[in-house]
C-alpha positions, 0 to 999 in steps of 0.5 A: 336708684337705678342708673343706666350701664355706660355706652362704652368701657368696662364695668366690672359688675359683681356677676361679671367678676364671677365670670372672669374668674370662670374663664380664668380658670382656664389657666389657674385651675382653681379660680372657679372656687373663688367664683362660685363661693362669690356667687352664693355669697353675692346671691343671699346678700339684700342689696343684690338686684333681680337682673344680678340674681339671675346671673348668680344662679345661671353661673352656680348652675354652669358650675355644677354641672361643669364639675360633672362632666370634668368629673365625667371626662375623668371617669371616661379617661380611666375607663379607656386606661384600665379597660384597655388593660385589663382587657389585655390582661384578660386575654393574656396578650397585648392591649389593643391599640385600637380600644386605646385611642377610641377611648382616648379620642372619646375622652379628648372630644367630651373634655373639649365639648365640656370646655366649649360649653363651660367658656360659652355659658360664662360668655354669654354671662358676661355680656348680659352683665355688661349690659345689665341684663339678666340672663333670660333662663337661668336654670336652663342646662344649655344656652 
């Protein structure tokens, strides 16, 4: 039995908890852990429907590679640290002030593109879910 989505209000489809535990993250930290495992869980389960499915995947994909760029950002925010100061070392005089805030506004700006991609793709979840829609190219990396 399939029922329409109701014309207004909230429903808190099992996607839809997946996708405000992502955006919660943003202040928890660790939310995101809770989400994904649902994800695989919900995904696997028989009584899941196709449209939830798709959503499923498009939210374990968002975290993957989520995970990535952080993990990219972090590699980016030491390599400007410590390449600074080796460099400084090598050279045997000061770090240079200039390769330091290059590098941090690098970091800065690739965490921050990052955070607008992650906040977006889980938005854009949110709402199909909503509606009971599914998410129209789940493996895609973008939107």
């Amino acid at each position: 039995m399939d029922e329409t989505p109701p014309a207004t209000g909230v429903t808190l489809y099992r996607p839809t908890i997946v996708g405000l535990l992502y955006l919660l993250n943003i202040f928890l930290g660790f939310s995101v852990f809770v989400g994904v495992v649902l994800a695989y869980i919900w995904r696997g389960e028989p009584e899941t429907q196709d449209w939830e499915k798709t959503h499923y995947t498009y939210l374990i994909r968002t975290f993957w590679v989520g995970l990535v760029l952080v993990l990219g950002t972090f590699v980016l925010f030491f390599a400007s640290v410590f390449g600074v100061a080796l460099n400084a070392e090598a050279g045997g005089g000061e770090p240079h002030a200039a390769g330091f805030v290059a590098g941090m506004f690098g970091w800065i700006a690739v965490w921050m593109l990052a955070a607008i991609w992650f906040c977006a793709r889980t938005i854009l979840s949110l709402v199909k879910a909503g509606k009971r829609q599914p998410m129209p190219n789940p493996g895609t990396w973008l939107f």
